[in-house]
ROBALO-276583 format. One record per atom (N, C-alpha, C): residue number from 1; chain; x, y, z negated. Coordinates in steps of 0.1 Angstrom, whole numbers. Example, Ala and Ser with C-alpha at 12.3 -4.5 7.8 and 13.67 -1.06 7.14 Angstrom:
residues 2
<node><num>1</num><chaine>A</chaine><x>132</x><y>-57</y><z>-78</z></node>
<node><num>1</num><chaine>A</chaine><x>123</x><y>-45</y><z>-78</z></node>
<node><num>1</num><chaine>A</chaine><x>132</x><y>-33</y><z>-78</z></node>
<node><num>2</num><chaine>A</chaine><x>128</x><y>-22</y><z>-71</z></node>
<node><num>2</num><chaine>A</chaine><x>137</x><y>-11</y><z>-71</z></node>
<node><num>2</num><chaine>A</chaine><x>129</x><y>0</y><z>-79</z></node>
end
This chain:
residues 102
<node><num>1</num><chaine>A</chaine><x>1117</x><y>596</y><z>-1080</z></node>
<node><num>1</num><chaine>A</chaine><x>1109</x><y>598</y><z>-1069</z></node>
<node><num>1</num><chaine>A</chaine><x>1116</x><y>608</y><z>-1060</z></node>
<node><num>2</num><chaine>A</chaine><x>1121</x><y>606</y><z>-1046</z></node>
<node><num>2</num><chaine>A</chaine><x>1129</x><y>615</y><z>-1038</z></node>
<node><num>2</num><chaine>A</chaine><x>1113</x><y>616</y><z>-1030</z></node>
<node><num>3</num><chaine>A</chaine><x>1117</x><y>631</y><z>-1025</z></node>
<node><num>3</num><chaine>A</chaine><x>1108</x><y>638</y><z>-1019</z></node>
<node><num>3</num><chaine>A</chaine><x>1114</x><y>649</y><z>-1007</z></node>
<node><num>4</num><chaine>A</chaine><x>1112</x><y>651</y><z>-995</z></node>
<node><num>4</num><chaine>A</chaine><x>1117</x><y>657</y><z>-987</z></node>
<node><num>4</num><chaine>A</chaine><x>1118</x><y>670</y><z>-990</z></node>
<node><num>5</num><chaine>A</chaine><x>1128</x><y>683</y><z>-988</z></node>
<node><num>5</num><chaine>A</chaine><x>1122</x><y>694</y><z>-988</z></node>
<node><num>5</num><chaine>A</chaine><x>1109</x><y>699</y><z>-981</z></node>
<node><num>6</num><chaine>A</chaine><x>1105</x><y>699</y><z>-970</z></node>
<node><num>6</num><chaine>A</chaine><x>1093</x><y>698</y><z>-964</z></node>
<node><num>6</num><chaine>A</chaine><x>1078</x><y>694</y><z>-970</z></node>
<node><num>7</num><chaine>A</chaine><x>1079</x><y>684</y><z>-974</z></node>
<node><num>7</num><chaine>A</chaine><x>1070</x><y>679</y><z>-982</z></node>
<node><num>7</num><chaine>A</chaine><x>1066</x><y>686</y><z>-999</z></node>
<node><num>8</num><chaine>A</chaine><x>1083</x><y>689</y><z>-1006</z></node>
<node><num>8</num><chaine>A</chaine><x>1082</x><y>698</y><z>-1013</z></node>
<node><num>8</num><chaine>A</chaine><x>1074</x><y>714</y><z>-1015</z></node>
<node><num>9</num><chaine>A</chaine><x>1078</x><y>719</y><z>-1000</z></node>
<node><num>9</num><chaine>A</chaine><x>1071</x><y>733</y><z>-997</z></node>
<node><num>9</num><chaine>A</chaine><x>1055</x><y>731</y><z>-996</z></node>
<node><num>10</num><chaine>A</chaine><x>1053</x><y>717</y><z>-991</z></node>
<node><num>10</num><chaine>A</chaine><x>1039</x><y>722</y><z>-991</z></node>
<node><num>10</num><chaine>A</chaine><x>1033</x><y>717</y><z>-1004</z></node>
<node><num>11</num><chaine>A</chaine><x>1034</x><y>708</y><z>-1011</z></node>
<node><num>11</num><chaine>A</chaine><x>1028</x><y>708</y><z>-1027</z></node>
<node><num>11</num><chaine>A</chaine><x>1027</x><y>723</y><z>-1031</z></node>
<node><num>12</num><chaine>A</chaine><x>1039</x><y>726</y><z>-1032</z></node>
<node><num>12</num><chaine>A</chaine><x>1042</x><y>737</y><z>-1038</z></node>
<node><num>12</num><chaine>A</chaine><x>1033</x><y>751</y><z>-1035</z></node>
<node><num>13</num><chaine>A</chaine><x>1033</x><y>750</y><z>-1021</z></node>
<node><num>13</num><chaine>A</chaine><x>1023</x><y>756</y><z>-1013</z></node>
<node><num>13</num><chaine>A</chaine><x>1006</x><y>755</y><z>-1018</z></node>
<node><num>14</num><chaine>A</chaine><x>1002</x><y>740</y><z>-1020</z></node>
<node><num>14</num><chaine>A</chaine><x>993</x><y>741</y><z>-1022</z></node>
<node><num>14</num><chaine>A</chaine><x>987</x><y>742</y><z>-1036</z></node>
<node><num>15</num><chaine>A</chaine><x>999</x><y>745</y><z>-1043</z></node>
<node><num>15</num><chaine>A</chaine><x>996</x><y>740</y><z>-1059</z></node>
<node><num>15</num><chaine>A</chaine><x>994</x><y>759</y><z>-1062</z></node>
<node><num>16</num><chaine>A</chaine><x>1002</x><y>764</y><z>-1054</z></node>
<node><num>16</num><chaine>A</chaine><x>1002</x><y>780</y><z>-1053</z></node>
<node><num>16</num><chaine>A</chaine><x>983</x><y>787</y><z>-1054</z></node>
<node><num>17</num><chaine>A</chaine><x>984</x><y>779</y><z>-1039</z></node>
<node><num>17</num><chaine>A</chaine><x>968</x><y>784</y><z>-1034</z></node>
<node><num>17</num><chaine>A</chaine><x>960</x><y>775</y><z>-1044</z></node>
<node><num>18</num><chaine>A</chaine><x>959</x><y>767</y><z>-1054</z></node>
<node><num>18</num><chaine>A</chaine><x>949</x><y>763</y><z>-1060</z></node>
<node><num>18</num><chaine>A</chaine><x>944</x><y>766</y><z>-1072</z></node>
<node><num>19</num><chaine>A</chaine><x>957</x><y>778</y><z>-1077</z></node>
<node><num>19</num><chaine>A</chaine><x>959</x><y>780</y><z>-1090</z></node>
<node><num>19</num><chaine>A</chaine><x>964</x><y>775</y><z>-1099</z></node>
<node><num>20</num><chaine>A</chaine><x>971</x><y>766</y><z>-1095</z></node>
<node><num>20</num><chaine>A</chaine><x>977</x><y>753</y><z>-1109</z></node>
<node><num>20</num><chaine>A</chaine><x>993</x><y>761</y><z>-1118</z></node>
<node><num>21</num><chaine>A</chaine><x>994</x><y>761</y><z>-1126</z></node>
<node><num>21</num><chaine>A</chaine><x>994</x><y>772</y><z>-1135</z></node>
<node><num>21</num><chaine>A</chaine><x>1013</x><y>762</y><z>-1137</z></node>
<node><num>22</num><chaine>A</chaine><x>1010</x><y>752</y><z>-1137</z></node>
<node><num>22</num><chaine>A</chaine><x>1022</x><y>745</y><z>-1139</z></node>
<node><num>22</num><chaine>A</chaine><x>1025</x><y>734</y><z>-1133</z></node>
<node><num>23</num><chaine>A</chaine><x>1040</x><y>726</y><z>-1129</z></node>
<node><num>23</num><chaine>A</chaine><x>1036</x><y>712</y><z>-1121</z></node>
<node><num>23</num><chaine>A</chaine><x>1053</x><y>709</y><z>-1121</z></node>
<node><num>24</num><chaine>A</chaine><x>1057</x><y>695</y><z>-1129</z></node>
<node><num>24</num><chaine>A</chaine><x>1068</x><y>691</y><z>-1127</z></node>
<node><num>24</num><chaine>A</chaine><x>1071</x><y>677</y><z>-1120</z></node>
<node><num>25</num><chaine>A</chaine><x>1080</x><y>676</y><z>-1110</z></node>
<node><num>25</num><chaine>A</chaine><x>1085</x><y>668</y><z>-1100</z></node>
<node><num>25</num><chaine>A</chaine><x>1096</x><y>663</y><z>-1103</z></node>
<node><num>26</num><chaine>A</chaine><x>1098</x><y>648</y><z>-1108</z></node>
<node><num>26</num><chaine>A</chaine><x>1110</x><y>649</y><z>-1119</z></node>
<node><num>26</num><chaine>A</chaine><x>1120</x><y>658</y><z>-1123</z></node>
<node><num>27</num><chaine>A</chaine><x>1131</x><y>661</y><z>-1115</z></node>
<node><num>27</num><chaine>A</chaine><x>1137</x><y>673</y><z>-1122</z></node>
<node><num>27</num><chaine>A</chaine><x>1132</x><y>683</y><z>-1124</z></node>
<node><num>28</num><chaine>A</chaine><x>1121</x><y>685</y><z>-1107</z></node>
<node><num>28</num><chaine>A</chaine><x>1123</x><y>700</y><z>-1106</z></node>
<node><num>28</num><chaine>A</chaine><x>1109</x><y>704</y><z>-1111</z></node>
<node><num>29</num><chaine>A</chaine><x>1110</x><y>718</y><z>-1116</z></node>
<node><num>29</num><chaine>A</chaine><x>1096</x><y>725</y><z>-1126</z></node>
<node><num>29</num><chaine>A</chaine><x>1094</x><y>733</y><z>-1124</z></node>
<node><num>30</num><chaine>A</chaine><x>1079</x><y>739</y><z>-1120</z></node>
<node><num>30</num><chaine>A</chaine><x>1077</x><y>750</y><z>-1115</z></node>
<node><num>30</num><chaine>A</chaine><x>1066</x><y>754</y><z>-1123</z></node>
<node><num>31</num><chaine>A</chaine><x>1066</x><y>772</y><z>-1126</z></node>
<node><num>31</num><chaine>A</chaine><x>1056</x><y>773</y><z>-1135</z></node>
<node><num>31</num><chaine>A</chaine><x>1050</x><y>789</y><z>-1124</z></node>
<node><num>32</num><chaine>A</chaine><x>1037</x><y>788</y><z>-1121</z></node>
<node><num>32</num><chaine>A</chaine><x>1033</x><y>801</y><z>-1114</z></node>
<node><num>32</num><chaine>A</chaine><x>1026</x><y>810</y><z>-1125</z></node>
<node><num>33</num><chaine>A</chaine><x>1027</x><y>823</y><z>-1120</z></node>
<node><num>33</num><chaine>A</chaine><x>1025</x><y>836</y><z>-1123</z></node>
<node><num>33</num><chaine>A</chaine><x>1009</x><y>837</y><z>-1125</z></node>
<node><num>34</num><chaine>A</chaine><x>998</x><y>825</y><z>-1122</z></node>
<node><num>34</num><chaine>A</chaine><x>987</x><y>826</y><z>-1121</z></node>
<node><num>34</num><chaine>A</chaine><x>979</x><y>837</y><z>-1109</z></node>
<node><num>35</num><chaine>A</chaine><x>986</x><y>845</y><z>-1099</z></node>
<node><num>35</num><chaine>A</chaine><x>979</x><y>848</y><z>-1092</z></node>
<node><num>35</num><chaine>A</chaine><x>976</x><y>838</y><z>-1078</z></node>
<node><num>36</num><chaine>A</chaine><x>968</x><y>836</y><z>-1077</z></node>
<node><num>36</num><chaine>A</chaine><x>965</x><y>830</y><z>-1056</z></node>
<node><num>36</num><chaine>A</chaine><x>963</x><y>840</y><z>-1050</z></node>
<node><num>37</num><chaine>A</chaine><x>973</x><y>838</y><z>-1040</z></node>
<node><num>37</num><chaine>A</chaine><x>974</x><y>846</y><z>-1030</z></node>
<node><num>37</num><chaine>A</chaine><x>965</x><y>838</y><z>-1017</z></node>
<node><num>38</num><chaine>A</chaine><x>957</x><y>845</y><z>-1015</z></node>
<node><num>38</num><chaine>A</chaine><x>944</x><y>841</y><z>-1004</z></node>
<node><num>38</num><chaine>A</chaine><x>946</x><y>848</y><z>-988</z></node>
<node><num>39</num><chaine>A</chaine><x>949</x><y>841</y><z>-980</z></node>
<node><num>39</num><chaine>A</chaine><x>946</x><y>849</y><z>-969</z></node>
<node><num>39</num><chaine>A</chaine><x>935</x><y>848</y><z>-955</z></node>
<node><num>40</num><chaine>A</chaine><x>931</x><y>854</y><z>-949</z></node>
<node><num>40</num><chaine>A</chaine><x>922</x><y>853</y><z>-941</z></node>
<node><num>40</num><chaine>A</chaine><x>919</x><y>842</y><z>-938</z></node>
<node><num>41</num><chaine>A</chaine><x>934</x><y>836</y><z>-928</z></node>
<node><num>41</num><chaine>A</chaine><x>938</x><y>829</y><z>-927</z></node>
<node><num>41</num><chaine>A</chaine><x>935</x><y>814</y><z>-926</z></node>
<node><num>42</num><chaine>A</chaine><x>934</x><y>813</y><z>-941</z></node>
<node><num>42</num><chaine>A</chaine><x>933</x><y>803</y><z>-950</z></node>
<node><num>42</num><chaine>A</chaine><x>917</x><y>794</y><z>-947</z></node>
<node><num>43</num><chaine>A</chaine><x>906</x><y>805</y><z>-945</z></node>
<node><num>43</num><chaine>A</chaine><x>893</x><y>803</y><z>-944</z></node>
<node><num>43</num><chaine>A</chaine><x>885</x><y>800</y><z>-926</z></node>
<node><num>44</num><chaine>A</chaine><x>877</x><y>798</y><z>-925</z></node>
<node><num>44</num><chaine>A</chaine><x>873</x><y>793</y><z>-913</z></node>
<node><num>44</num><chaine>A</chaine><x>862</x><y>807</y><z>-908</z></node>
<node><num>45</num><chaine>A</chaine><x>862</x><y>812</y><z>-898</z></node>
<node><num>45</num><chaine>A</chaine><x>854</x><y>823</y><z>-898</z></node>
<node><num>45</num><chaine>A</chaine><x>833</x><y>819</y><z>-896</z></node>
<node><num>46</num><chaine>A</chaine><x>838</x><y>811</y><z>-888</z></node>
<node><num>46</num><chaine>A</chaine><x>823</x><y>802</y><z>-890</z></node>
<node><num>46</num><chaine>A</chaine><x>820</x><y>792</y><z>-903</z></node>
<node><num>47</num><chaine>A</chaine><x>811</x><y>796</y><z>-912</z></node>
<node><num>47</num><chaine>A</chaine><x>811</x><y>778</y><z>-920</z></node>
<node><num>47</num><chaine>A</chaine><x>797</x><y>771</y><z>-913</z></node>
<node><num>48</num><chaine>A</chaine><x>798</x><y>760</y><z>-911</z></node>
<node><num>48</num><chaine>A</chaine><x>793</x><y>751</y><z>-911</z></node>
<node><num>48</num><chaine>A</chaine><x>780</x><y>754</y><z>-919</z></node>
<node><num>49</num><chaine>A</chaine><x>763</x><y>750</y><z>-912</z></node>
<node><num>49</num><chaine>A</chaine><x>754</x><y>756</y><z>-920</z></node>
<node><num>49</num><chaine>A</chaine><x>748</x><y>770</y><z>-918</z></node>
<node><num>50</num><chaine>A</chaine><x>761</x><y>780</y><z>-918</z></node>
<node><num>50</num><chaine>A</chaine><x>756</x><y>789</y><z>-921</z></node>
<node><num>50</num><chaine>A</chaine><x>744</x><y>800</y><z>-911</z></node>
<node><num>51</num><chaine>A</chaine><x>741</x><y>787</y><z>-899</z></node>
<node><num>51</num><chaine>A</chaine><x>732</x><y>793</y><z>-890</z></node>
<node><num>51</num><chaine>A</chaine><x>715</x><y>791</y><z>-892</z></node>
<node><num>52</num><chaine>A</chaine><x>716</x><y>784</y><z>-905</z></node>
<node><num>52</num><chaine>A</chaine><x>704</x><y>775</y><z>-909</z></node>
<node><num>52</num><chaine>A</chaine><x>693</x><y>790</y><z>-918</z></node>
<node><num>53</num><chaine>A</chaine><x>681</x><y>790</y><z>-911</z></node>
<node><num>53</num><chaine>A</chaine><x>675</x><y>800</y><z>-919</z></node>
<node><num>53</num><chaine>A</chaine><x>669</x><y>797</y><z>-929</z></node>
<node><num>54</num><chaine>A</chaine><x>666</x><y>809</y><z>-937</z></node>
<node><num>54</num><chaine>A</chaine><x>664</x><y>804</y><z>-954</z></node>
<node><num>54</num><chaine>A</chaine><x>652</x><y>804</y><z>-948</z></node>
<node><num>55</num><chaine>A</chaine><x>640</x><y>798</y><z>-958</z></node>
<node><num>55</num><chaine>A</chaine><x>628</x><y>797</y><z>-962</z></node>
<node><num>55</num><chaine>A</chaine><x>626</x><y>806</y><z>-971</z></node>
<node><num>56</num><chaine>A</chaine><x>616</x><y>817</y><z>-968</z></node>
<node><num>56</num><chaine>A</chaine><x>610</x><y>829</y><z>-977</z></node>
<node><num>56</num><chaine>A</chaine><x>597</x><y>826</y><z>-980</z></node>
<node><num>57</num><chaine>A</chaine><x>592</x><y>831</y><z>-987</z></node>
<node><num>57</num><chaine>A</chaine><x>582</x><y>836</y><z>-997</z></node>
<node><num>57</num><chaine>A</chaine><x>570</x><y>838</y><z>-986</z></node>
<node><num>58</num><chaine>A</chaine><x>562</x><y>827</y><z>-982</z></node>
<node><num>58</num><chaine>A</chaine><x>549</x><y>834</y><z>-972</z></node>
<node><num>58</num><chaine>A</chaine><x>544</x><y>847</y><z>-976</z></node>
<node><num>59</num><chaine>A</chaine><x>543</x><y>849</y><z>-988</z></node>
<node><num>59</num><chaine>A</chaine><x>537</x><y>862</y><z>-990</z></node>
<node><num>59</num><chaine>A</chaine><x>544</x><y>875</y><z>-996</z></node>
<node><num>60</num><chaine>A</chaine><x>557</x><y>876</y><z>-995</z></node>
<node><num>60</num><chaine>A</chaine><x>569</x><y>885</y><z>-990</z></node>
<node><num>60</num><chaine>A</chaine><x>566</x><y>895</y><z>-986</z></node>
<node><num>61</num><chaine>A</chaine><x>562</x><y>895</y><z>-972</z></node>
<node><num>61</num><chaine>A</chaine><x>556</x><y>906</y><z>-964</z></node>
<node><num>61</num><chaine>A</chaine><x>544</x><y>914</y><z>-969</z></node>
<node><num>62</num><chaine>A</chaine><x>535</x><y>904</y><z>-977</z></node>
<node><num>62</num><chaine>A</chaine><x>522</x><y>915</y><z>-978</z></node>
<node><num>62</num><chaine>A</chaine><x>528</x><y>922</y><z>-990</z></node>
<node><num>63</num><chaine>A</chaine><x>536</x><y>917</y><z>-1000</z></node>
<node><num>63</num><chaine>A</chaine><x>539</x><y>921</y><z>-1014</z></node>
<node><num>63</num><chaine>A</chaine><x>545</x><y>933</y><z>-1010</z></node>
<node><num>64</num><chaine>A</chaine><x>556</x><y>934</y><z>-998</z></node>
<node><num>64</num><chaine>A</chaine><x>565</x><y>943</y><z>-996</z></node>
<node><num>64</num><chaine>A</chaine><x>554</x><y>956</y><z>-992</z></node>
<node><num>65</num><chaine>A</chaine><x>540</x><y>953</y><z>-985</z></node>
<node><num>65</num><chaine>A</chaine><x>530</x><y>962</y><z>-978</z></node>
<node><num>65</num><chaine>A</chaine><x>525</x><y>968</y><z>-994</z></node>
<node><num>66</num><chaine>A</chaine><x>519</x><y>961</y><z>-998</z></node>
<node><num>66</num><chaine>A</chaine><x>515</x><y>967</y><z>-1012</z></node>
<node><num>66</num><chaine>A</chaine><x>523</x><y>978</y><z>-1017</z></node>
<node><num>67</num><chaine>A</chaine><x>532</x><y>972</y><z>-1019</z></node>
<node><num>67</num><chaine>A</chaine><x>542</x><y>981</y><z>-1029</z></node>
<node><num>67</num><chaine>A</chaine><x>548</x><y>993</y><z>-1025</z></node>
<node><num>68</num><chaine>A</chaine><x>548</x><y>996</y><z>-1010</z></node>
<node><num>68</num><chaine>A</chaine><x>549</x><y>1006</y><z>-1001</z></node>
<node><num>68</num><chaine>A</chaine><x>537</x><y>1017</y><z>-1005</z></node>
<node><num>69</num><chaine>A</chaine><x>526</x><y>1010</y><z>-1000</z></node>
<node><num>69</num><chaine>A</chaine><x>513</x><y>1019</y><z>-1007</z></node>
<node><num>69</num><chaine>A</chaine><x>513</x><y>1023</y><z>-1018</z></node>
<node><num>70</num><chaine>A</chaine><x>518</x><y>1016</y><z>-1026</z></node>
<node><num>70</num><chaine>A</chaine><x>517</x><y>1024</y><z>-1039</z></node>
<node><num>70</num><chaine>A</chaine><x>525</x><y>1036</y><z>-1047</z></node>
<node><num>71</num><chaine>A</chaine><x>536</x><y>1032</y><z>-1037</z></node>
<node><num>71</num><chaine>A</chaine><x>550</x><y>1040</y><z>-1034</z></node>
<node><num>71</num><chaine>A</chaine><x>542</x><y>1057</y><z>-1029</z></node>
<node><num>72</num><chaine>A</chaine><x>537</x><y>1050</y><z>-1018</z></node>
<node><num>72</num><chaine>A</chaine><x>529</x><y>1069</y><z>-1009</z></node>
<node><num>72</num><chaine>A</chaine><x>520</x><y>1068</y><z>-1018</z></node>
<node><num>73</num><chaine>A</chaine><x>511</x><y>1062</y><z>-1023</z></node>
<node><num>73</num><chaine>A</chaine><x>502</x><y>1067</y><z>-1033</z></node>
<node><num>73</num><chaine>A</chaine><x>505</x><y>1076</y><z>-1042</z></node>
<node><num>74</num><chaine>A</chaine><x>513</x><y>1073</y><z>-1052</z></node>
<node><num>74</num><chaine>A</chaine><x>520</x><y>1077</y><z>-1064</z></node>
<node><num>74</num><chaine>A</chaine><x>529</x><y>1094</y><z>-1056</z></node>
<node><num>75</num><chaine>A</chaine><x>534</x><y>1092</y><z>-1047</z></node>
<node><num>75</num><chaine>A</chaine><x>538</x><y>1097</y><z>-1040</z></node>
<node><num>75</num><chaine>A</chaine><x>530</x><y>1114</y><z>-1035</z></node>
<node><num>76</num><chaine>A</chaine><x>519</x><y>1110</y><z>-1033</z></node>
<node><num>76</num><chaine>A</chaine><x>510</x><y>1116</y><z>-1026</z></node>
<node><num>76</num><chaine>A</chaine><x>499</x><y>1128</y><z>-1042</z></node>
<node><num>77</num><chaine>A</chaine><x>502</x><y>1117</y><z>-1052</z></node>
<node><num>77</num><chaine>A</chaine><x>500</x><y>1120</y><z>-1068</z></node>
<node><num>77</num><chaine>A</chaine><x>508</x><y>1131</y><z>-1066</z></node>
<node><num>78</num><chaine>A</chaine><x>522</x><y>1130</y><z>-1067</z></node>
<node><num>78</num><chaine>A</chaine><x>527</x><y>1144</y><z>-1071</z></node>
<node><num>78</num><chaine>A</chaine><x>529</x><y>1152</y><z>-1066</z></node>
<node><num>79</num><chaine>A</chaine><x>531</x><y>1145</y><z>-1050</z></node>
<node><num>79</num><chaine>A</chaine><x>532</x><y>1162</y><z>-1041</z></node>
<node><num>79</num><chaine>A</chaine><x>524</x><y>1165</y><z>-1035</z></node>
<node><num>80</num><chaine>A</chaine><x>509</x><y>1162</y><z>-1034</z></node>
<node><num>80</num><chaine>A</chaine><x>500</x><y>1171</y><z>-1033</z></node>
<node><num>80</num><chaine>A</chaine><x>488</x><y>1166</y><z>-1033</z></node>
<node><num>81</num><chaine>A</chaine><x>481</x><y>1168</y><z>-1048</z></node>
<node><num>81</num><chaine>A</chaine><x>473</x><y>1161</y><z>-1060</z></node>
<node><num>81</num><chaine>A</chaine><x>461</x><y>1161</y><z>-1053</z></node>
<node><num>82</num><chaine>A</chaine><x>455</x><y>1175</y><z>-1043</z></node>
<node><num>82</num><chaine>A</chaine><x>444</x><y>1178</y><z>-1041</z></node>
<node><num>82</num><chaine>A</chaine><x>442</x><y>1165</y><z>-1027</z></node>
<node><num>83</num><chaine>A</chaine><x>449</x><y>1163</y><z>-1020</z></node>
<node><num>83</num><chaine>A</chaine><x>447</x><y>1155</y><z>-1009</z></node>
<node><num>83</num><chaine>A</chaine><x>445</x><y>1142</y><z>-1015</z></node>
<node><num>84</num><chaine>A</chaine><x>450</x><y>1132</y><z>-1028</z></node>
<node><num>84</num><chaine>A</chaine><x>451</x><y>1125</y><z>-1034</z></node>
<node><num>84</num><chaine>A</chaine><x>435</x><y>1126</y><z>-1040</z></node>
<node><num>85</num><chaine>A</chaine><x>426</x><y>1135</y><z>-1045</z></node>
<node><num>85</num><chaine>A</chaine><x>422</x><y>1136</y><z>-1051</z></node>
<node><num>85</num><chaine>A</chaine><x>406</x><y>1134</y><z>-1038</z></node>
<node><num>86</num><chaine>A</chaine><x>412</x><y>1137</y><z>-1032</z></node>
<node><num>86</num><chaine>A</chaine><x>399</x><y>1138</y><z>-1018</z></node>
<node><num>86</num><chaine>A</chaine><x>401</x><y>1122</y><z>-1009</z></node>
<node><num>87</num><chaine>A</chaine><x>411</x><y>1115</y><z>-1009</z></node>
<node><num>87</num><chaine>A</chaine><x>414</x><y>1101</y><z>-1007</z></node>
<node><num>87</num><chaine>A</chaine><x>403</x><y>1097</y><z>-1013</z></node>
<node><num>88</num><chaine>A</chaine><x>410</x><y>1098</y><z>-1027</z></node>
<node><num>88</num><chaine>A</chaine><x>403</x><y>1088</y><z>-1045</z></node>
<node><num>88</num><chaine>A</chaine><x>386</x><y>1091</y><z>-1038</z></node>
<node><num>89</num><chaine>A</chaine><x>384</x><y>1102</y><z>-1039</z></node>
<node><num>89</num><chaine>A</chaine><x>366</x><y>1106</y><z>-1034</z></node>
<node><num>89</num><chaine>A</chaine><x>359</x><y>1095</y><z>-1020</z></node>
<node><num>90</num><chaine>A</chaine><x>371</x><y>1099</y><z>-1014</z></node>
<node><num>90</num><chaine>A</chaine><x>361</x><y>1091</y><z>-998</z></node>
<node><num>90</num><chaine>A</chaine><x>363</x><y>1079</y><z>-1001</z></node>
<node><num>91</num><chaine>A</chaine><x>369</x><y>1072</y><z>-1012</z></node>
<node><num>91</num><chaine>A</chaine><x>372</x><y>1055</y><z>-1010</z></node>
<node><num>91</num><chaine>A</chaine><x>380</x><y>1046</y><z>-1006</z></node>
<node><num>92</num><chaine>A</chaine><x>391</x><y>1058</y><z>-1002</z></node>
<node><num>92</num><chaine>A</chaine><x>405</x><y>1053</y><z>-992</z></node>
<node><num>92</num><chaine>A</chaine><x>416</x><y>1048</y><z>-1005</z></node>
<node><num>93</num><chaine>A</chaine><x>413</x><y>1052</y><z>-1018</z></node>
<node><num>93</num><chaine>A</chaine><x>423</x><y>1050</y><z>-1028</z></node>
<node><num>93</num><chaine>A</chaine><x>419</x><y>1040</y><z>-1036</z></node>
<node><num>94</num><chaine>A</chaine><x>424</x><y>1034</y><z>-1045</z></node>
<node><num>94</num><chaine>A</chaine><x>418</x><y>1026</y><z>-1057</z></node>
<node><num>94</num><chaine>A</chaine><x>426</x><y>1032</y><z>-1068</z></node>
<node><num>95</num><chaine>A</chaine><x>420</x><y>1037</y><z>-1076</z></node>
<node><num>95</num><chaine>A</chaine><x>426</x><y>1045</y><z>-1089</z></node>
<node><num>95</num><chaine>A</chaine><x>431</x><y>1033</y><z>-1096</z></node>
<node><num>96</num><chaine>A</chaine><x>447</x><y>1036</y><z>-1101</z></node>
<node><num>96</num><chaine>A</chaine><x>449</x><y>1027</y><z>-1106</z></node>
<node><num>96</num><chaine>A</chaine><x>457</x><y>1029</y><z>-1120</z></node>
<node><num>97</num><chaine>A</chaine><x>461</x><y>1020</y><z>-1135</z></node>
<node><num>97</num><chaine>A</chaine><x>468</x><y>1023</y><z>-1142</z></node>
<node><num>97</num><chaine>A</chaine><x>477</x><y>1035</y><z>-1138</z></node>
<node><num>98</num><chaine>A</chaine><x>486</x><y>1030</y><z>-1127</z></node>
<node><num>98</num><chaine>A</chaine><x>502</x><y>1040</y><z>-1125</z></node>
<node><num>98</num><chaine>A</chaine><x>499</x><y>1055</y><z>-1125</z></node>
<node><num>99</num><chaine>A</chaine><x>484</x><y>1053</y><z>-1119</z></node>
<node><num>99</num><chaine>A</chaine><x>481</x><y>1069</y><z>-1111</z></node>
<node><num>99</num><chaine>A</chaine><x>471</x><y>1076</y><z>-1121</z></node>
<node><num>100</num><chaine>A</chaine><x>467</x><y>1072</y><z>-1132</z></node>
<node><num>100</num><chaine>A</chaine><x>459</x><y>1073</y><z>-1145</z></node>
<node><num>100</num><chaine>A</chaine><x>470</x><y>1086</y><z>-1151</z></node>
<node><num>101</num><chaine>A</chaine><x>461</x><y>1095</y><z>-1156</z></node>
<node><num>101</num><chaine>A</chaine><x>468</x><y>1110</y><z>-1163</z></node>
<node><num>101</num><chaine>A</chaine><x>468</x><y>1106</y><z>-1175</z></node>
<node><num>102</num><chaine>A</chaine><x>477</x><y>1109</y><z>-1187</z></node>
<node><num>102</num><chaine>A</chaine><x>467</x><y>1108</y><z>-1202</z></node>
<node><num>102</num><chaine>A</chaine><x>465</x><y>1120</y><z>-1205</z></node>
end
């Protein structure tokens, strides 16, 4: 099998960037060092797709609102019990496991 130099460089080339560890061309045999060398380059700066929006969770948003509250709740528990404790009274809080003393 004759093969151009030209044609040679780029197998070689691409057998480089693919990671192929070994590759013989009748005579000639080439064994790589296993690293790929990647460059910017190489990649497309836009892909294809990537302007497509995910689909989330309808209820994402309120989960994230909860968990906030309970955040200043807990929050409000330790640094300063007595306003926490006057909340809990007027009805603004719901005593819950997290905020339970033993």
């Amino acid at each position: 099998m004759e093969m151009k130099p030209a044609d040679l460089i780029k197998v070689l080339d691409a057998c480089g960037k693919n990671g192929v560890n070994h590759i013989k061309i009748g005579d000639i045999e080439v064994n790589f060092n296993g690293f790929v060398k990647v460059l910017e380059s190489d990649y497309p700066e836009v892909v294809s797709g990537s302007e497509k929006i995910a689909v989330t969770d309808p209820n994402f948003e309120a989960q994230q609102e909860i968990e906030r509250e309970l955040e200043e709740t807990e929050e409000l528990l330790i640094l300063d019990p007595v306003a926490y404790e006057e909340k809990l009274l007027k009805g603004q809080l719901e005593e819950s496991e997290n905020n339970l003393e033993e």
